[in-house]
FIKE-496674 format. One record per residue (C-alpha): x, z, y. Coordinates in steps of 0.05 Angstrom, whole numbers, plus 32768, in hexadecimal, padded with zeros to 4 digits. Example, Ala and Ser with C-alpha at 12.3 -4.5 7.8 and 13.67 -1.06 7.14 Angstrom:
BEGIN
{x: 80F6&z: 809C&y: 7FA6}
{x: 8111&z: 808F&y: 7FEB}
END
This chain:
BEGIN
{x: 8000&z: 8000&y: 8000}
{x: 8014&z: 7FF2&y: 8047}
{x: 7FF4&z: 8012&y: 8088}
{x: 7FED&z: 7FFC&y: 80CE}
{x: 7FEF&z: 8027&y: 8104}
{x: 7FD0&z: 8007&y: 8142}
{x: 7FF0&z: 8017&y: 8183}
{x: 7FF0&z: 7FDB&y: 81A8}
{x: 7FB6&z: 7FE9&y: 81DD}
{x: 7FC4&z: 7FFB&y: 8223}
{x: 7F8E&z: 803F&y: 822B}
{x: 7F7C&z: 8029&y: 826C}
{x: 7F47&z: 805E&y: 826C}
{x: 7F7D&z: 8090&y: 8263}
{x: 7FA3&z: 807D&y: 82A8}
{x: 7FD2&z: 8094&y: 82BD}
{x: 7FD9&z: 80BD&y: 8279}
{x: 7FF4&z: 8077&y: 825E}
{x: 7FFF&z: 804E&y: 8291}
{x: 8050&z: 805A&y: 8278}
{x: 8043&z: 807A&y: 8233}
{x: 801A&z: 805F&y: 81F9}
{x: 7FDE&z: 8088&y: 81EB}
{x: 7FF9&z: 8094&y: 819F}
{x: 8030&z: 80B7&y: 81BC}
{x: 800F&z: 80E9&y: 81E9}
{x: 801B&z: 8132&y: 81CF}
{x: 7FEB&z: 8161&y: 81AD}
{x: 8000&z: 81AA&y: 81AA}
{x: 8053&z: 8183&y: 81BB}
{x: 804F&z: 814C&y: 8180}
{x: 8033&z: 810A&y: 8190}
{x: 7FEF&z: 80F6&y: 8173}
{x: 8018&z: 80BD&y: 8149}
{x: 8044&z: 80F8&y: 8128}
{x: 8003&z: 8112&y: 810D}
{x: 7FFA&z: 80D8&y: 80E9}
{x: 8037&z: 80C9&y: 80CB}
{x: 8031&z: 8111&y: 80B0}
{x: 7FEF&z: 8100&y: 808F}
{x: 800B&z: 80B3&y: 8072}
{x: 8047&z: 80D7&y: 8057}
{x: 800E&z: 8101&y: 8024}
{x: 7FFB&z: 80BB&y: 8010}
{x: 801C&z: 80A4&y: 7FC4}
{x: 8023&z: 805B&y: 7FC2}
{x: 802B&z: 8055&y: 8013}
{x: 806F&z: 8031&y: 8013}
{x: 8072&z: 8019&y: 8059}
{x: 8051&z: 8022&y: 80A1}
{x: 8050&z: 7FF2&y: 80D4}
{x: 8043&z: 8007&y: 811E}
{x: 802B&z: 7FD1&y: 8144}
{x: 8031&z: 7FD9&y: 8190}
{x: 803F&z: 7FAF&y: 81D6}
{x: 8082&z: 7F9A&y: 81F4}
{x: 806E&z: 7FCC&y: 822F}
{x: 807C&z: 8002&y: 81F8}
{x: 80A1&z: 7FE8&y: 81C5}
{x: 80E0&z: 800C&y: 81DD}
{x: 80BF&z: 8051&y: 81DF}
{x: 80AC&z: 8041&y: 818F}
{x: 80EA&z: 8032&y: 817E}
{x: 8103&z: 8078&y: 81A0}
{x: 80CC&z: 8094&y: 8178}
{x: 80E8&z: 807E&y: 813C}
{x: 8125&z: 80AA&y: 813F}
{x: 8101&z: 80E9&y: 8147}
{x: 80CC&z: 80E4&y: 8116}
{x: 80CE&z: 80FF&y: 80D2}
{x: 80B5&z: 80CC&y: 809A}
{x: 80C2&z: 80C6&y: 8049}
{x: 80A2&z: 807E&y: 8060}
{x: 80C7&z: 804D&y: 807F}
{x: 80AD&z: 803C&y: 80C5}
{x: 80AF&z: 7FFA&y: 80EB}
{x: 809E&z: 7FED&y: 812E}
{x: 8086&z: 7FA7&y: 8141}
{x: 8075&z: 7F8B&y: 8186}
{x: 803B&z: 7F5B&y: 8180}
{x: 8054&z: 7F3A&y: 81D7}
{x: 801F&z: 7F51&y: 81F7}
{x: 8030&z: 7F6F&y: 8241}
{x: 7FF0&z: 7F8D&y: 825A}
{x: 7FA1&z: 7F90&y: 824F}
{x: 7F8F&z: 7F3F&y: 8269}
{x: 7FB5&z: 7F27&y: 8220}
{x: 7FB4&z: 7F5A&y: 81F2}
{x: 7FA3&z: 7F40&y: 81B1}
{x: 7F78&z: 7F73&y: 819B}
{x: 7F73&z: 7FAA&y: 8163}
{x: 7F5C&z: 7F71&y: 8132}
{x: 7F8D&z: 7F40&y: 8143}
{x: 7FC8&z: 7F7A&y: 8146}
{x: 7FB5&z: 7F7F&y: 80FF}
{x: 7FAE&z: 7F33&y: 80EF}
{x: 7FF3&z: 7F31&y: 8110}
{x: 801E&z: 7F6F&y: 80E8}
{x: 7FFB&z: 7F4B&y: 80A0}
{x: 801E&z: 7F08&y: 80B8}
{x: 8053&z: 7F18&y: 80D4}
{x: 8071&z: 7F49&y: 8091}
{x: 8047&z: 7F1F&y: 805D}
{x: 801B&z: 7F52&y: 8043}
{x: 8003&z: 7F4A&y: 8003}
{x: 7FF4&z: 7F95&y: 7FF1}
{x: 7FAD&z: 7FC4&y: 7FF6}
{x: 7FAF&z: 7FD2&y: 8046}
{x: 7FA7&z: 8019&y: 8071}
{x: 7F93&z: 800C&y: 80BE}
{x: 7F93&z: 8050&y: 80E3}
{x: 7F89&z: 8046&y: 8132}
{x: 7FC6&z: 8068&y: 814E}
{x: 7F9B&z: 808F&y: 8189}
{x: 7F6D&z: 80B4&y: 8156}
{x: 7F81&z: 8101&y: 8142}
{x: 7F66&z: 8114&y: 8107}
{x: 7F67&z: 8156&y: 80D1}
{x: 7F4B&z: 8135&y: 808F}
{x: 7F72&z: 811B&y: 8062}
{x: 7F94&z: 80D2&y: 8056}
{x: 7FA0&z: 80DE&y: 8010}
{x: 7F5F&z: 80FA&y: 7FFD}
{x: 7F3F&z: 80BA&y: 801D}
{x: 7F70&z: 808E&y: 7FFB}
{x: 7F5D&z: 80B1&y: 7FAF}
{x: 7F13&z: 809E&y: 7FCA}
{x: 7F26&z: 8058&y: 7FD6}
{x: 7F4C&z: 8052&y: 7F91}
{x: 7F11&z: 806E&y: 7F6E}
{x: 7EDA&z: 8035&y: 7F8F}
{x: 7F0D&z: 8004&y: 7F86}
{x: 7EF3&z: 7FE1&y: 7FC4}
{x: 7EFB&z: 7FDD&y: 8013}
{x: 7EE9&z: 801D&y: 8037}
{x: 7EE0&z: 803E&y: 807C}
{x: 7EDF&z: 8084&y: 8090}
{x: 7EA6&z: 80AC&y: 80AA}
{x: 7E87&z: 80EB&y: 80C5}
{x: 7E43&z: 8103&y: 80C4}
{x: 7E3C&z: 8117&y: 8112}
{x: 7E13&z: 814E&y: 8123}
{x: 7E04&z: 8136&y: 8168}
{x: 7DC8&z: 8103&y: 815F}
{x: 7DD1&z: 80F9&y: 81B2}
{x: 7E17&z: 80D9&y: 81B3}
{x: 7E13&z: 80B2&y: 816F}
{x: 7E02&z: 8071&y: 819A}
{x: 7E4B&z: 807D&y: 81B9}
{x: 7E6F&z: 8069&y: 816D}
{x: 7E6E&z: 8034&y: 8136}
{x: 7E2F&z: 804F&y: 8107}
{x: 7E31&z: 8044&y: 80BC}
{x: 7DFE&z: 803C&y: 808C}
{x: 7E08&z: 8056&y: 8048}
{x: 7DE0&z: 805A&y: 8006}
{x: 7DE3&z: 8086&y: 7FCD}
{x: 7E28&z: 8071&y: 7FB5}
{x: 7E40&z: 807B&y: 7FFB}
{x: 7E43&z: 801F&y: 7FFB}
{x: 7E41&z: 8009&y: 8040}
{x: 7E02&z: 7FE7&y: 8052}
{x: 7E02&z: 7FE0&y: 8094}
{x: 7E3A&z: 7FE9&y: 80D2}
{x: 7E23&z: 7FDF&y: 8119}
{x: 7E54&z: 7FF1&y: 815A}
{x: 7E37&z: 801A&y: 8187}
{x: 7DE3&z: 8017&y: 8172}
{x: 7DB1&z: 802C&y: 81AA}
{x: 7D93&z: 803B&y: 816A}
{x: 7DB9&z: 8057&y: 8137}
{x: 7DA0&z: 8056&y: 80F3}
{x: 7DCC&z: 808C&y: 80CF}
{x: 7DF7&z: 80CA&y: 80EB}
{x: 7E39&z: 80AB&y: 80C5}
{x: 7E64&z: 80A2&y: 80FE}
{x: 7EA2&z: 806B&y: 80EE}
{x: 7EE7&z: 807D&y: 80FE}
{x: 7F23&z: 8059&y: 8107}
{x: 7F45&z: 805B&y: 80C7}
{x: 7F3B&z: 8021&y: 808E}
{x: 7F4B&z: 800E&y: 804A}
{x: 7F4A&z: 7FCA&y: 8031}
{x: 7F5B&z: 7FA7&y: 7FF2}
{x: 7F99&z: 7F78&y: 7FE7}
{x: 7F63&z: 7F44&y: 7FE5}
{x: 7F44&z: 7F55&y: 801D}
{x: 7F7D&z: 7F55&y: 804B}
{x: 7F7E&z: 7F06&y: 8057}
{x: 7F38&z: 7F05&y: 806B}
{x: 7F54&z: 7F1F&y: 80AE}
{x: 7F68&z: 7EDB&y: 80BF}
{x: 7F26&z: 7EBE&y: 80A9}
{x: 7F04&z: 7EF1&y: 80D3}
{x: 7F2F&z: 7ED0&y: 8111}
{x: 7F23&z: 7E89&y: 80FC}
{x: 7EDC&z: 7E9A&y: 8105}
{x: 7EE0&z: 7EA7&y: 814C}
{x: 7ECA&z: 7EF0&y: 8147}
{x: 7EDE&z: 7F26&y: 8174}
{x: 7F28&z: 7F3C&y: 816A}
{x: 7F22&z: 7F80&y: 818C}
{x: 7F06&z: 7FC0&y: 816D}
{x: 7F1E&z: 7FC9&y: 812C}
{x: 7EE1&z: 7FD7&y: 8111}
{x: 7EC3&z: 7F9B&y: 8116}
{x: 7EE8&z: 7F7D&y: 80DD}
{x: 7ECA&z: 7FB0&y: 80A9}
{x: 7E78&z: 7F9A&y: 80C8}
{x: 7E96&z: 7F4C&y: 80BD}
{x: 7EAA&z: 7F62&y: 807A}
{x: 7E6C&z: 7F94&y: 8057}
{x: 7E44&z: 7F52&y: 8060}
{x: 7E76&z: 7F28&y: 8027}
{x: 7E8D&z: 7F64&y: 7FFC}
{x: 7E79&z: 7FA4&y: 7FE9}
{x: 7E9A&z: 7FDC&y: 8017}
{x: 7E97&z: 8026&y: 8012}
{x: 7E9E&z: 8060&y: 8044}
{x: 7EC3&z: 809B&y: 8034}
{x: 7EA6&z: 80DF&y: 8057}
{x: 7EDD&z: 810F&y: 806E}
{x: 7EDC&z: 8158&y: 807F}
{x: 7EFE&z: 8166&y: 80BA}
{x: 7F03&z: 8154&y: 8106}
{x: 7F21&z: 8103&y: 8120}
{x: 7F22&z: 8103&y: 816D}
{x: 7F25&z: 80BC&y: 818C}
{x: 7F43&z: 80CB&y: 81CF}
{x: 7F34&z: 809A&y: 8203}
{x: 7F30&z: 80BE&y: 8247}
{x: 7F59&z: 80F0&y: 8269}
{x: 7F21&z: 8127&y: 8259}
{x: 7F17&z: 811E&y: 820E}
{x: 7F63&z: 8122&y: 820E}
{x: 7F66&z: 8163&y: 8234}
{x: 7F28&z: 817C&y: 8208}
{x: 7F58&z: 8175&y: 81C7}
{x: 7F98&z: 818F&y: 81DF}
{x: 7F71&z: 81CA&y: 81ED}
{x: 7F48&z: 81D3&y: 81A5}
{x: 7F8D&z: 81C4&y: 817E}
{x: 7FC2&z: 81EA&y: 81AA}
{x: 7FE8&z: 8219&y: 817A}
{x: 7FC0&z: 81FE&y: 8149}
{x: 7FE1&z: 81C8&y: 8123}
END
């Protein structure tokens, strides 16, 4: 298995947290958010390589990165030319980009490098290993009045994706989709096809509501907390839960 770490967005909602510094490597409690995850991949059997993906604006501060972090995994840090937000190429052609540009052929881990999470990688990979399919992460959200601020899945029984809509004005379920996916070896060229079709090349999850509709997907329900910080307040907000903490 390889992963993908996607940190190649400019946060321009975070300004001027990031107008210098990625948003992946803001600190939490003195680490940055990225560390986190590396901590988590490194639980992960089978994980034999992470790729960061990020912009020339930061590529130098990843490659800094690299000789302070801690990792049984190797890391590599690729710089997909983008300078600001006017061409980025988006979280879905980052992706499409890292499985070209290293030829991968193996099952696939895409964790967005902004979200900080407690529950665990490898627990959610044994899931994925036991469906033997494609799979997406939720949470059952407890606060019916902001689900219409997430990605919304719909599950059945066996926990089989039947339905994924961004951001619903009516959401039908409470399963709240997070950043983190696991696809198949066979899935992974399908990213290209998704492109070819002229479909949107931004959020990441977008590729997983493409997919459900040509093979079966499943969604793995973690305990725990995943934060998606995206302004200045929900990254205060954390800092303050987690300080000491982790």
């Amino acid at each position: 298995m390889k992963a993908i770490i996607l940190a190649a967005g400019y946060a321009t909602r975070l300004y001027p947290l990031t107008l210098h510094k990625s948003k992946a490597l803001l600190p939490i409690n003195k680490k940055p958010i990225i560390d986190y995850i590396i901590e988590k991949m490194n639980h992960v059997d089978g994980l034999d390589e992470i790729y960061v993906v990020t912009n020339d604006r930061f590529y130098t501060q990843f490659l800094d990165w690299t000789k302070t972090i801690n990792s049984r995994i190797p890391i590599v840090i690729l710089n997909d030319g983008t300078t600001d937000d006017s061409n980025k190429r988006g979280a879905i052609g980052d992706i499409t980009f890292v499985i070209e540009e290293k030829q991968i052929q193996d099952e696939l881990m895409v964790v967005a490098g902004d979200n900080f999470f407690t529950y665990s990688l490898k627990e959610y990979v044994d899931f994925f290993h036991e469906k033997n399919r494609d799979c997406v992460c939720v949470k059952k959200w407890g606060d019916e009045s902001t689900l219409s601020q997430f990605g919304i899945a719909l599950l059945d029984e066996r926990d089989m994706v039947l339905d994924i809509e961004e951001k619903p004005e009516k959401p039908k379920s409470n399963n709240v989709v997070f950043a983190a996916y696991l696809y198949k070896k066979e899935t992974v060229p399908l990213f290209a096809e998704y492109l070819a079709e002229g479909n949107k090349p931004d959020a990441p999850g977008n590729f997983p509501a493409w997919l459900y509709r040509r093979k079966e997907v499943y969604a793995y329900t973690f305990i725990g907390e995943c934060y998606d910080i995206g302004t200045p307040e929900s990254y205060r907000e954390v800092c303050s839960i987690f300080e000491d903490q982790v």
